[in-house]
DSSP file (Angstrom, degrees, kcal/mol; ACC not computed):
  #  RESIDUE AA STRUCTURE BP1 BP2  ACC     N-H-->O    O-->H-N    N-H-->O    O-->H-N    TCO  KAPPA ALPHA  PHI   PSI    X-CA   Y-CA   Z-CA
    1    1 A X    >>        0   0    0      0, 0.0     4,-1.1     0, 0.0     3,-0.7   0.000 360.0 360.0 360.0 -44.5  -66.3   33.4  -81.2
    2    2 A X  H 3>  +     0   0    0      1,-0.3     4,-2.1     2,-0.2     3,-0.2   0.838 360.0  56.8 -45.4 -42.6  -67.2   30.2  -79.2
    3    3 A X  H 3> S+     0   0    0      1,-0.2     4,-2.6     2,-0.2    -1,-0.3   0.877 102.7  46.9 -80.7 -14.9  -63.7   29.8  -78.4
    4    4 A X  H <4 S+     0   0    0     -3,-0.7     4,-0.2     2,-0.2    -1,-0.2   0.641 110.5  48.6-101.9  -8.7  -62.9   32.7  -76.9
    5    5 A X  H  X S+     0   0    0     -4,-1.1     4,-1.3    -3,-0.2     3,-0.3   0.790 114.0  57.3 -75.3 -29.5  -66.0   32.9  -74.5
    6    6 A X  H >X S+     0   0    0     -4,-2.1     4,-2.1     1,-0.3     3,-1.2   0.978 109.5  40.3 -45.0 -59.8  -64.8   29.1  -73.7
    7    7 A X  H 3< S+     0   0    0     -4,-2.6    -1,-0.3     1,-0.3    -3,-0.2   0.448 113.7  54.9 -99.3  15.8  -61.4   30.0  -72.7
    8    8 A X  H 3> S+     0   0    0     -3,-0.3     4,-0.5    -4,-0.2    -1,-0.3   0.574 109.3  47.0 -54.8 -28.5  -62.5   33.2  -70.8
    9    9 A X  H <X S+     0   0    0     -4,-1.3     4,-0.6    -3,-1.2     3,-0.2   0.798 109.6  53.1 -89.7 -25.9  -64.9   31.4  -68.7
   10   10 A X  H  < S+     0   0    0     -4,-2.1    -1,-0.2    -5,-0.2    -3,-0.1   0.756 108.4  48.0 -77.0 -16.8  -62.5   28.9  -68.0
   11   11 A X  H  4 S+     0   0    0      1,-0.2    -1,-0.2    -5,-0.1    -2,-0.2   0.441  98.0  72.1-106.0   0.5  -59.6   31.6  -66.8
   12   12 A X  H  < S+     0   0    0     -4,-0.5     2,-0.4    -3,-0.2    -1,-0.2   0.823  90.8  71.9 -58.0 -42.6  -62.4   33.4  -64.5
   13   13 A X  S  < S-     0   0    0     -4,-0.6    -1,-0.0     1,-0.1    -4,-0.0  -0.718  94.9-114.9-129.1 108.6  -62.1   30.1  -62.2
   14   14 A X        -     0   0    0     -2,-0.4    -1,-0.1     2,-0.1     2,-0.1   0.156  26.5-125.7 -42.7 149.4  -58.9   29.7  -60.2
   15   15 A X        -     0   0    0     -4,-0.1     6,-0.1     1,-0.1    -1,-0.0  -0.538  13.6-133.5-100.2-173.1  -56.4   26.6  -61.0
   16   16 A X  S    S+     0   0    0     -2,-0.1    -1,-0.1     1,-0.1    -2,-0.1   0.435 105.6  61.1-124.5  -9.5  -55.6   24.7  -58.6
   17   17 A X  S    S+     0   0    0      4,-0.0     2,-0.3     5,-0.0    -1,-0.1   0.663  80.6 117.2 -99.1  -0.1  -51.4   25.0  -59.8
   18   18 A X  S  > S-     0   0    0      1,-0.1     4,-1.5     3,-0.1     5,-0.1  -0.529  72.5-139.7 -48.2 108.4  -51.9   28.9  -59.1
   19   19 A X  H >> S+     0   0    0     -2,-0.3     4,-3.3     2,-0.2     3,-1.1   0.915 100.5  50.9 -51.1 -53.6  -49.5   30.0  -56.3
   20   20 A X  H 3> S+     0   0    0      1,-0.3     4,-2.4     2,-0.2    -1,-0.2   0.900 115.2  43.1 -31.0 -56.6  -52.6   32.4  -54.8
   21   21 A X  H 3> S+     0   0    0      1,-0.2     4,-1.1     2,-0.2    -1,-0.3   0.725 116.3  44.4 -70.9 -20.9  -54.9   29.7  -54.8
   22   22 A X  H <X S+     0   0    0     -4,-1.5     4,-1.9    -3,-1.1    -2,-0.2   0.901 118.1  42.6 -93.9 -68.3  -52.7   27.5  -53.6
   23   23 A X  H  X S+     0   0    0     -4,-3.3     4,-1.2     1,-0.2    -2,-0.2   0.892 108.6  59.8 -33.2 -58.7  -51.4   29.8  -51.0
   24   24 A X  H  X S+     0   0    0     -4,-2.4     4,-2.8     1,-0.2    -1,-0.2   0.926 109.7  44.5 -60.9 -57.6  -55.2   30.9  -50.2
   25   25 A X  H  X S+     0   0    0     -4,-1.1     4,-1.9     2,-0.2    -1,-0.2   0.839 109.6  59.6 -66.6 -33.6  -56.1   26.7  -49.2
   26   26 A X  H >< S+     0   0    0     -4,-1.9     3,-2.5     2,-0.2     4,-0.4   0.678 107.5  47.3 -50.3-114.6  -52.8   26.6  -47.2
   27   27 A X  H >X S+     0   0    0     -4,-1.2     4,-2.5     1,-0.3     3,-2.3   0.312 108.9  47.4  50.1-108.9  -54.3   29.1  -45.6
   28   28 A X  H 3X S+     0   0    0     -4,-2.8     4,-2.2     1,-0.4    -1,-0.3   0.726 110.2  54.0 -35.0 -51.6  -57.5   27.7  -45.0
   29   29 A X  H << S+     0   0    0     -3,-2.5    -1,-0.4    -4,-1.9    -2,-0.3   0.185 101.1  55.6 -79.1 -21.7  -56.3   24.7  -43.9
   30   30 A X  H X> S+     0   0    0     -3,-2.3     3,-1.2    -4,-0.4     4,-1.2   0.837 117.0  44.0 -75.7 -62.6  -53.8   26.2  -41.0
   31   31 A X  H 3X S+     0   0    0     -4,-2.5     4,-4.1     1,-0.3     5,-0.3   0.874 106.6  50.5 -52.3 -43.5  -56.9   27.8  -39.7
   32   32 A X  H 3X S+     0   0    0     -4,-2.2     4,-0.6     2,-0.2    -1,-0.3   0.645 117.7  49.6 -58.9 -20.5  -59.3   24.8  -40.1
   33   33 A X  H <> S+     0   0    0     -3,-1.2     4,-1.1     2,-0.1     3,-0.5   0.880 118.0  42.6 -69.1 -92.0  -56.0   23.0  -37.9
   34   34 A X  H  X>S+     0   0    0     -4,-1.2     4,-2.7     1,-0.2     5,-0.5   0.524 106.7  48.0  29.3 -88.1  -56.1   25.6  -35.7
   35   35 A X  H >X5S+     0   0    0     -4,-4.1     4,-3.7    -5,-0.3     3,-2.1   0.995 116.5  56.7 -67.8 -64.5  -59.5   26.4  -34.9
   36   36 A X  H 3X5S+     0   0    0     -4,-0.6     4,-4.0    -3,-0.5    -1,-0.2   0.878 111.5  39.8 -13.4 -58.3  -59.6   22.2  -34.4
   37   37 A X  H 3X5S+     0   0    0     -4,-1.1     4,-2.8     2,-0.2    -1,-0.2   0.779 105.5  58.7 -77.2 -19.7  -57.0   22.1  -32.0
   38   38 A X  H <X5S+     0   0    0     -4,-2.7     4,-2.0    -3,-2.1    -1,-0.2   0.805 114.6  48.7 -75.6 -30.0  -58.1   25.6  -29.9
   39   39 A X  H >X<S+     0   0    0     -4,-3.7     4,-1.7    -5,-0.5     3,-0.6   0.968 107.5  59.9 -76.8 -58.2  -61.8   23.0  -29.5
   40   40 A X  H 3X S+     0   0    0     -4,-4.0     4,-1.8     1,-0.3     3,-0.3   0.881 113.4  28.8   1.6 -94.0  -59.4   20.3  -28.5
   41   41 A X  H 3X S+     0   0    0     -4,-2.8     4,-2.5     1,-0.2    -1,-0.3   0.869 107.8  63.0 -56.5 -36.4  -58.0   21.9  -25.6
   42   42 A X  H <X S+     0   0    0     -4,-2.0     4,-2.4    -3,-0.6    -1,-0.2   0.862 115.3  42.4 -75.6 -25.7  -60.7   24.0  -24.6
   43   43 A X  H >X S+     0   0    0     -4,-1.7     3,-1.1    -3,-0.3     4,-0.6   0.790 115.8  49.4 -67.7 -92.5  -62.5   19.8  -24.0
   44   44 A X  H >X S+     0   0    0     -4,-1.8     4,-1.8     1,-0.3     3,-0.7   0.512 107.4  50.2 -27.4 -44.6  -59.8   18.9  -22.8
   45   45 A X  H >X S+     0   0    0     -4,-2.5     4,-2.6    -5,-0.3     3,-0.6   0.994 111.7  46.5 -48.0 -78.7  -59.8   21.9  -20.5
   46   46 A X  H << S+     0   0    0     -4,-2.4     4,-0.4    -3,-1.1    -1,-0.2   0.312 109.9  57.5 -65.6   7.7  -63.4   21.4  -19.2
   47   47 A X  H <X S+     0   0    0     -3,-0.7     4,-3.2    -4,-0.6    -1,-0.2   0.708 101.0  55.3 -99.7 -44.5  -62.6   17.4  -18.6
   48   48 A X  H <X S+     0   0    0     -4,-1.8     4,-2.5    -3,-0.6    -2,-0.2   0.919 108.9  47.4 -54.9 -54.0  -59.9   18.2  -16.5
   49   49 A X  H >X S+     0   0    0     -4,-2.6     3,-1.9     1,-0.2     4,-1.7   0.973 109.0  57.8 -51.0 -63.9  -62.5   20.5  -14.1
   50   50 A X  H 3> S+     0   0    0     -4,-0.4     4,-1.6     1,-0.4    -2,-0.2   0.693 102.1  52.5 -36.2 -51.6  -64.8   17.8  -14.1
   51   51 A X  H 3< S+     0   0    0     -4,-3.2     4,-0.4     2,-0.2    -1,-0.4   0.830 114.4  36.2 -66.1 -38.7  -62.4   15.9  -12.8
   52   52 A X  H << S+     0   0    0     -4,-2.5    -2,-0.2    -3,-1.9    -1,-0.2   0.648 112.6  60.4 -65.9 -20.5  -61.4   18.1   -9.8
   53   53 A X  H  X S+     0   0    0     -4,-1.7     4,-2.4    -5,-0.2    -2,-0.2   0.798 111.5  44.6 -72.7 -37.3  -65.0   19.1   -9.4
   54   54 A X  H  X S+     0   0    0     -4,-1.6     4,-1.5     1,-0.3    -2,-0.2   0.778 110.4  47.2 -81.7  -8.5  -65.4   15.5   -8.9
   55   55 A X  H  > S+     0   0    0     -4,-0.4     4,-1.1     2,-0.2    -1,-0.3   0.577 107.3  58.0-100.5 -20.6  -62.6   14.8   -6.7
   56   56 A X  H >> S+     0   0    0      2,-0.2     4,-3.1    -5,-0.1     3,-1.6   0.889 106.0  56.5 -72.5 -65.2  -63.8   17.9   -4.6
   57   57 A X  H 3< S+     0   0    0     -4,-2.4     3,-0.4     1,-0.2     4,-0.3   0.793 118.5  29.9  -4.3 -77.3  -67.2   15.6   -4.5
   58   58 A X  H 3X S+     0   0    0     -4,-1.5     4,-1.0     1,-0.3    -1,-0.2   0.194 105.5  64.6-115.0   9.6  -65.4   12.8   -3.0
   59   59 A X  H <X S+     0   0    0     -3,-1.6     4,-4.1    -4,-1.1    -1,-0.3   0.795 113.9  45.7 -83.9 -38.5  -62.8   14.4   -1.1
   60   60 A X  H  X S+     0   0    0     -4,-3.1     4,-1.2    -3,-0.4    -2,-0.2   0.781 113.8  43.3 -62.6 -20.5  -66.1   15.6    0.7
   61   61 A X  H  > S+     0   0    0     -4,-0.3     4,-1.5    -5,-0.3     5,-0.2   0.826 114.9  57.0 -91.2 -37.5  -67.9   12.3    0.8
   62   62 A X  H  X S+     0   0    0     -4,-1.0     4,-1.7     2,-0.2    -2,-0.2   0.955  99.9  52.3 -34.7 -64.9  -64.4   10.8    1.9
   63   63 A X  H  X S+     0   0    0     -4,-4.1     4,-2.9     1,-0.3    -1,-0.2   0.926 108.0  53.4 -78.0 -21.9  -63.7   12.8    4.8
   64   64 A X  H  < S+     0   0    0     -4,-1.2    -1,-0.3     2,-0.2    -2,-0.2   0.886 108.9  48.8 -73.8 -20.9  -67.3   12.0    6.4
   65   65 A X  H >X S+     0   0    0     -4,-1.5     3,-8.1     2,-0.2     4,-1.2   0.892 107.6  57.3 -43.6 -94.2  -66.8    8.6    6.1
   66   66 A X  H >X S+     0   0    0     -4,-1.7     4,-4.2     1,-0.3     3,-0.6   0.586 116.5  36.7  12.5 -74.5  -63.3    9.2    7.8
   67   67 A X  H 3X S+     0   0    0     -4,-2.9     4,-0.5     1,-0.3    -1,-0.3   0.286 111.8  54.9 -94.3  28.8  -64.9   10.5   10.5
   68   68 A X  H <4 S+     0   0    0     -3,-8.1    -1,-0.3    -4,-0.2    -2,-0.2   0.389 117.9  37.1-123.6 -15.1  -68.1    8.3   10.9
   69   69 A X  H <X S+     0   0    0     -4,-1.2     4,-3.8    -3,-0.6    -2,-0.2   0.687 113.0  57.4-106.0 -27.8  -66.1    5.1   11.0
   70   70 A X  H  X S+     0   0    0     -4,-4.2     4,-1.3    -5,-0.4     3,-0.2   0.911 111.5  43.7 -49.8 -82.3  -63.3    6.8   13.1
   71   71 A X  H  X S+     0   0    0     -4,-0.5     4,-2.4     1,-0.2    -1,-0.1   0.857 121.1  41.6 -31.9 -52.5  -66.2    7.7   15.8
   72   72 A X  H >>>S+     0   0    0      2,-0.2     4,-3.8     1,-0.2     3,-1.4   0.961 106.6  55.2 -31.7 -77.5  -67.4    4.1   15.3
   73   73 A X  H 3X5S+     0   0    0     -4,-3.8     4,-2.7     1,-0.3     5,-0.4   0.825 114.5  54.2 -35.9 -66.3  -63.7    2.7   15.3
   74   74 A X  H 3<5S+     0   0    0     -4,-1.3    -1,-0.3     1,-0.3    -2,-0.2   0.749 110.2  37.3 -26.3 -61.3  -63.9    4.9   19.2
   75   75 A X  H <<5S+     0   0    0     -4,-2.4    -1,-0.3    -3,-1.4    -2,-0.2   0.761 127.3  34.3-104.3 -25.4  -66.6    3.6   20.8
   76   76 A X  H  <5S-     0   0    0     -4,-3.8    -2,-0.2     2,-0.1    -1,-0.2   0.830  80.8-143.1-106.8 -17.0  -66.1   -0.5   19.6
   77   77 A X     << +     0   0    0     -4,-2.7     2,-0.5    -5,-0.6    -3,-0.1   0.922  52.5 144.8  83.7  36.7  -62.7   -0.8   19.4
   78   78 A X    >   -     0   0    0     -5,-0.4     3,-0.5     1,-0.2     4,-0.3  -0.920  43.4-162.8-133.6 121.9  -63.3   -2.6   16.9
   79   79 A X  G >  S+     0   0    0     -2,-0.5     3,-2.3     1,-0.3    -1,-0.2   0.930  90.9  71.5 -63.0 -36.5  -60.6   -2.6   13.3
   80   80 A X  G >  S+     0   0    0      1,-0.4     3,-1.6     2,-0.1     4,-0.4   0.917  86.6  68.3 -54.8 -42.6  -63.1   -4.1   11.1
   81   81 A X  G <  S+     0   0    0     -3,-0.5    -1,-0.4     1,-0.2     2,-0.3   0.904  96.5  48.8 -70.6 -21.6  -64.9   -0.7   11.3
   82   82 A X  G <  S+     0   0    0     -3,-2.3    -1,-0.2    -4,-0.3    -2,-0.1  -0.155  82.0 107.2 -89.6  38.6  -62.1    1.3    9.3
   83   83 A X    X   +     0   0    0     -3,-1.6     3,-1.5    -2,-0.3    -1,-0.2   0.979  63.0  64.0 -70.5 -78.7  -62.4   -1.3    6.9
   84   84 A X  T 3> S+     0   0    0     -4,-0.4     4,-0.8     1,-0.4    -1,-0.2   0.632  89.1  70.1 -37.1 -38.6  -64.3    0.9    4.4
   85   85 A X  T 34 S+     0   0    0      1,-0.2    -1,-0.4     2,-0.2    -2,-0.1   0.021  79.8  73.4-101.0  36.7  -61.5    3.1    4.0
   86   86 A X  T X> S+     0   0    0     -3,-1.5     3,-3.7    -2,-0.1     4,-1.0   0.868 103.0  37.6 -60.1 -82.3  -59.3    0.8    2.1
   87   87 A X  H >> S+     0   0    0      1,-0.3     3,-1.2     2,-0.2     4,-0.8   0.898 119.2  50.4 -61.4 -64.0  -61.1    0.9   -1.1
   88   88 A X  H 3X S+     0   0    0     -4,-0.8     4,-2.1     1,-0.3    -1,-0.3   0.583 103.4  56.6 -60.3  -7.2  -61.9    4.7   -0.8
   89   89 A X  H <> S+     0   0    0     -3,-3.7     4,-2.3     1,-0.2    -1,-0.3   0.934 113.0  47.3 -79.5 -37.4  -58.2    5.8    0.0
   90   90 A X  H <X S+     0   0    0     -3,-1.2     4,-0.6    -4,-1.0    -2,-0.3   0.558 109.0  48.7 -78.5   8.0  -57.6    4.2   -3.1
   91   91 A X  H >X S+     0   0    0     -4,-0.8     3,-2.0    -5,-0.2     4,-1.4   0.938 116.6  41.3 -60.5 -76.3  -60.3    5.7   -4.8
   92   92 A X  H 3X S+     0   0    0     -4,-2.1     4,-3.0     1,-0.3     5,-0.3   0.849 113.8  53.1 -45.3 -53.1  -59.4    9.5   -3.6
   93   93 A X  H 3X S+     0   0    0     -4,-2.3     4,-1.7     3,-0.2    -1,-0.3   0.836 110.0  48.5 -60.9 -44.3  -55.7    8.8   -4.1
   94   94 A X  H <X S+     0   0    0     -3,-2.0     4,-2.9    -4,-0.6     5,-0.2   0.976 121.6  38.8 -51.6 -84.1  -56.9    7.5   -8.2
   95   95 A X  H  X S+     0   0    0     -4,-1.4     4,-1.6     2,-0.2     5,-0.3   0.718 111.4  58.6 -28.1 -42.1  -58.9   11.0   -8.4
   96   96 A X  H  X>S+     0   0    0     -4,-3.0     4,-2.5    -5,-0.4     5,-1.0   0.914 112.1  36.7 -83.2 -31.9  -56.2   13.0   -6.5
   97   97 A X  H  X5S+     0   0    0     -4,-1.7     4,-1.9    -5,-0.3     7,-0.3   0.988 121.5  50.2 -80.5 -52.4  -53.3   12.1   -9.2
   98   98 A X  H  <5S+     0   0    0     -4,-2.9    -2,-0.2     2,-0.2    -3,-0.2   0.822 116.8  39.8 -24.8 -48.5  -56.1   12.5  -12.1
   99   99 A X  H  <5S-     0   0    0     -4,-1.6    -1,-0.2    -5,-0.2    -2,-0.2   0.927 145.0  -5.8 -96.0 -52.0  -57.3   15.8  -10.7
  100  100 A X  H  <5S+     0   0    0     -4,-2.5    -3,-0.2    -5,-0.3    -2,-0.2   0.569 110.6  85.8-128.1   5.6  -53.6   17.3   -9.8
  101  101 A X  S ><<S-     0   0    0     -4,-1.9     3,-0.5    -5,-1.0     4,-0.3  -0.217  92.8 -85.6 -88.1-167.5  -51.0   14.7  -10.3
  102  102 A X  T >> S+     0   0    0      1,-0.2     3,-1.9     2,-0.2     4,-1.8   0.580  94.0  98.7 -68.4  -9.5  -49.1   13.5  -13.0
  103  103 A X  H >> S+     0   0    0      1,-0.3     3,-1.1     2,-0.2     4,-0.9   0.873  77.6  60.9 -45.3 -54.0  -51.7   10.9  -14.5
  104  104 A X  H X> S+     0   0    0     -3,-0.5     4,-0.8    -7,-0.3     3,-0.7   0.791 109.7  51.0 -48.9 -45.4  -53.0   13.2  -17.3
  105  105 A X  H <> S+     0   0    0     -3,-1.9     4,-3.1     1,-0.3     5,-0.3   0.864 108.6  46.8 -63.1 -43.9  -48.9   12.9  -18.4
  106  106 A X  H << S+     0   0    0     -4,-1.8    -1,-0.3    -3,-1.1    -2,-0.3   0.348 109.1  52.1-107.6  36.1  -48.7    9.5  -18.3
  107  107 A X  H <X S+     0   0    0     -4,-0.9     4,-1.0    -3,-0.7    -1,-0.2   0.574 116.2  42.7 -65.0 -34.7  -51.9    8.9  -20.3
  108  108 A X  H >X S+     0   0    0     -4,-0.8     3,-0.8    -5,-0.2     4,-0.8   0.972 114.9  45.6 -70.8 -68.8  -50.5   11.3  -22.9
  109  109 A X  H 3X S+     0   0    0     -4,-3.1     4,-2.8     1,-0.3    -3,-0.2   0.883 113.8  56.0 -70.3 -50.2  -47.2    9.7  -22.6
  110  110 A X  H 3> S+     0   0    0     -5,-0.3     4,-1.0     2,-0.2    -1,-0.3   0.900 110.6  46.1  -9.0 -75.5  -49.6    6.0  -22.8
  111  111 A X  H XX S+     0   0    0     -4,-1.0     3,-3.3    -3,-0.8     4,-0.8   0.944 102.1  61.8 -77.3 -78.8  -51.1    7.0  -26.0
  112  112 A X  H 3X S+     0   0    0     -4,-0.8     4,-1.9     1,-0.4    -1,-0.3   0.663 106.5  43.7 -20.8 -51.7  -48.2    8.1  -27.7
  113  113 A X  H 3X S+     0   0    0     -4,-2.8     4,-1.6    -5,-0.3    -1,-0.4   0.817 110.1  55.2 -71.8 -10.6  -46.6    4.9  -27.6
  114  114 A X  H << S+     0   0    0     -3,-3.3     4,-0.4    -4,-1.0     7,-0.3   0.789 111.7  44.0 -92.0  -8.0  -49.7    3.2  -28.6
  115  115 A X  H  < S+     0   0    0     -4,-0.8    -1,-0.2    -3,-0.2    -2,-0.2   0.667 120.7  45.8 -86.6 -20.9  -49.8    5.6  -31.8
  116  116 A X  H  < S+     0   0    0     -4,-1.9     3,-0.2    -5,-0.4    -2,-0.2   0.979 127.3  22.4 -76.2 -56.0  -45.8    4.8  -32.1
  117  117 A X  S  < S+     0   0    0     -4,-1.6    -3,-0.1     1,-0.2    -2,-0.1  -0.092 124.3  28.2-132.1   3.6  -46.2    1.2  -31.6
  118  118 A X    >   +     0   0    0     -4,-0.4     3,-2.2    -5,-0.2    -1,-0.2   0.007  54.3 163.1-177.3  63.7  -48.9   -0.4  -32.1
  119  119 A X  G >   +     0   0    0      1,-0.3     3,-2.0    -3,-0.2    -4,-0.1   0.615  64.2  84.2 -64.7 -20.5  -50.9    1.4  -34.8
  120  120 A X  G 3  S+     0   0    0      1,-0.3     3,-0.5     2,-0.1    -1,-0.3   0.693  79.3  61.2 -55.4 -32.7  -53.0   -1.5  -35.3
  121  121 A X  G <  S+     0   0    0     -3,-2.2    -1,-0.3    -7,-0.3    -2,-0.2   0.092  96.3  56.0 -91.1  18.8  -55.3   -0.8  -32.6
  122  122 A X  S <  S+     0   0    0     -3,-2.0     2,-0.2     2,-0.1    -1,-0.2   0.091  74.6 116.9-127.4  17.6  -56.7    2.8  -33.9
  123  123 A X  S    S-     0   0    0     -3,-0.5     2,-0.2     1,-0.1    -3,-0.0  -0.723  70.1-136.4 -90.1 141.6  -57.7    0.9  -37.1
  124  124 A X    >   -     0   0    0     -2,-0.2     3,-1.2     1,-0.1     2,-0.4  -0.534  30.5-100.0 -78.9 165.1  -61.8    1.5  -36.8
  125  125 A X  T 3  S+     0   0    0      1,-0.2    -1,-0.1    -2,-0.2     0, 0.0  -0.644 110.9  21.3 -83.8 140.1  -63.6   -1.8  -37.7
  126  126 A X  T 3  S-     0   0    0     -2,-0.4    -1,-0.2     3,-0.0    -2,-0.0   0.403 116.8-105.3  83.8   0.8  -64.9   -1.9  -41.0
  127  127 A X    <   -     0   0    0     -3,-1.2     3,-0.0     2,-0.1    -4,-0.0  -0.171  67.5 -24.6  74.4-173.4  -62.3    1.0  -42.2
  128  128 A X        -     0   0    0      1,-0.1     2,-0.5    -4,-0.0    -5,-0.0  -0.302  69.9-110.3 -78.0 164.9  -63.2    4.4  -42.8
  129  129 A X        -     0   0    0      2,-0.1    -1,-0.1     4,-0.1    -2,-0.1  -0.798  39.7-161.9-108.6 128.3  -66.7    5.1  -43.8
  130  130 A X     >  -     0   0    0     -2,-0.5     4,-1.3    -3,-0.0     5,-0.1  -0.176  37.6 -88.5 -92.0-178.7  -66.7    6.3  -47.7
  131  131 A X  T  4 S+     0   0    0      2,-0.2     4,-0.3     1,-0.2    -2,-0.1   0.516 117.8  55.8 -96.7   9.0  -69.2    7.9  -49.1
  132  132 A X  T  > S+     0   0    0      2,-0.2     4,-2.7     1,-0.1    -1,-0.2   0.632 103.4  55.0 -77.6 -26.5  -71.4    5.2  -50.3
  133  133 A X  H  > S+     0   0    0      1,-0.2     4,-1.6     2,-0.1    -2,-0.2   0.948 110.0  51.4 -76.5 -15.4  -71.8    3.7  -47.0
  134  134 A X  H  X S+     0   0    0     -4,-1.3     4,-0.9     2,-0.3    -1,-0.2   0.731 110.6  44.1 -86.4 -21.7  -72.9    7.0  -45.9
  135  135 A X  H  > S+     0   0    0     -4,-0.3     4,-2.2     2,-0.1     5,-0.3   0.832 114.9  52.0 -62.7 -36.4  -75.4    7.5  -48.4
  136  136 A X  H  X S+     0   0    0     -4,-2.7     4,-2.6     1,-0.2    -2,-0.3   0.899 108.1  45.9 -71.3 -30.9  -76.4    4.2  -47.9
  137  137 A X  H  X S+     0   0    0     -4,-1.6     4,-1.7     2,-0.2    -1,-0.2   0.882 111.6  57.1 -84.3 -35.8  -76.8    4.5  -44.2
  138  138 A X  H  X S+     0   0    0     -4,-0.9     4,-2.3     2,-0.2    -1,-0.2   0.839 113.3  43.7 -51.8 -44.2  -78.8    8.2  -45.1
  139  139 A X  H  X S+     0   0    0     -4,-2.2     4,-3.0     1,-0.2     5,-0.3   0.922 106.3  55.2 -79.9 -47.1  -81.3    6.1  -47.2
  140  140 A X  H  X S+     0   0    0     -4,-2.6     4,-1.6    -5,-0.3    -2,-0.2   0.773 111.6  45.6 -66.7 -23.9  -81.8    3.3  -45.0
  141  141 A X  H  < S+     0   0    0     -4,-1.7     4,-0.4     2,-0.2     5,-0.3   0.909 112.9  50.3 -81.9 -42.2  -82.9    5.8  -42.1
  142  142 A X  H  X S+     0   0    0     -4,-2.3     4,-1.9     2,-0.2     3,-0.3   0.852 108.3  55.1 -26.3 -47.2  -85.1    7.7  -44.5
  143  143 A X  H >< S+     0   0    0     -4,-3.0     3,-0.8     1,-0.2     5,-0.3   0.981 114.4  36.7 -62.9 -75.2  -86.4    4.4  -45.4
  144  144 A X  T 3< S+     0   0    0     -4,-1.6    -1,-0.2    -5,-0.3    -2,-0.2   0.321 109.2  62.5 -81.1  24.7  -87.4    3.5  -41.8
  145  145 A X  T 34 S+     0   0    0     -4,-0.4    -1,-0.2    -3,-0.3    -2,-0.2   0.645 109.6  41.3 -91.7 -39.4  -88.3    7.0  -41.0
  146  146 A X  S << S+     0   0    0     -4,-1.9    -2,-0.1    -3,-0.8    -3,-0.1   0.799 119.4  45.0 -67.9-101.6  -91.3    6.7  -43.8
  147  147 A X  S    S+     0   0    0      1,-0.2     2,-0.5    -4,-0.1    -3,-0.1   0.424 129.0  25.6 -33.3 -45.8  -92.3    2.8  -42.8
  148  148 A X  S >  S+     0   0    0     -5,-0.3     3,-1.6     1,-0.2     4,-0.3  -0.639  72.7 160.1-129.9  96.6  -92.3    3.4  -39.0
  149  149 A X  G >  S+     0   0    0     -2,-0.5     3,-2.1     1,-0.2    -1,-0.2   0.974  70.2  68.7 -67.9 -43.6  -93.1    7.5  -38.9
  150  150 A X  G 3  S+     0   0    0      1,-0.4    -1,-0.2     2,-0.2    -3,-0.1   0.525  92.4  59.3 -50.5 -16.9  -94.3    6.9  -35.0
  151  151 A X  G <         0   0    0     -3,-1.6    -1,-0.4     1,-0.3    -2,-0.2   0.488 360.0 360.0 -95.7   4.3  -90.7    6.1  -33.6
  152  152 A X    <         0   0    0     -3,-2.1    -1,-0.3    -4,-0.3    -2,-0.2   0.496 360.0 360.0-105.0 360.0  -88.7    8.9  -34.4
């Protein structure tokens, strides 16, 4: 009688070499890509405004410059006053391929070779974190949440 409640309870609970179940984690696992990749882009998305919201910034802070050392530049005749808008043409120019040019391409295109070719540099230091250092790291703030309760 023991075995047969044994091997009922045990065939309630899916196997893992079961095509459904198998299927079912597939599945899961598309979405869990998925859903990853839609948060991906949607960052990605809102870094890319940022960046034209800032280049709108400094296209505005740019062109009064422009015209506040051009008036200068008028009345002293003098080159040294459109000095300042060396560094800031290349600033705006930086911003302006960032914000609508091709940089965003060759950043991707950047990081691809460095994931082709040199894989060595995405290693984190001290390797991936297992789940003892993360216990450990769990205890050790617990621990110095009890000794010093006033800092947190």
């Amino acid at each position: 009688m023991g075995n047969k409640s044994s091997s009922n309870t045990t065939s309630s609970y899916p196997q893992h070499d079961d095509p459904a179940y198998r299927k079912c984690q597939e599945l899961k696992m598309e979405r869990w890509i998925q859903m990853h990749y839609q948060i991906k882009e949607r960052e990605e998305a809102i870094a890319i405004a940022h960046d034209r919201e800032l280049f709108y910034w400094l296209s505005g802070f740019y062109l009064t410059s422009l015209f506040g050392c051009f008036s200068f530049y008028q009345r002293s005749r003098r080159p040294a006053s459109l000095l300042p808008m060396v560094p800031l043409s290349f600033v705006m120019g930086y911003y302006a391929d960032l914000a609508y040019g091709s940089k965003i391409h060759r950043i991707k295109a950047e990081a691809n070779m460095i994931m082709e070719h040199e894989t060595e540099l995405l290693h984190w230091p001290g390797g991936l974190p297992t789940v003892a250092t993360i216990d450990e790291g769990r205890v050790e703030a617990e621990m110095e949440k009890k000794m010093h309760p006033h800092h947190s």
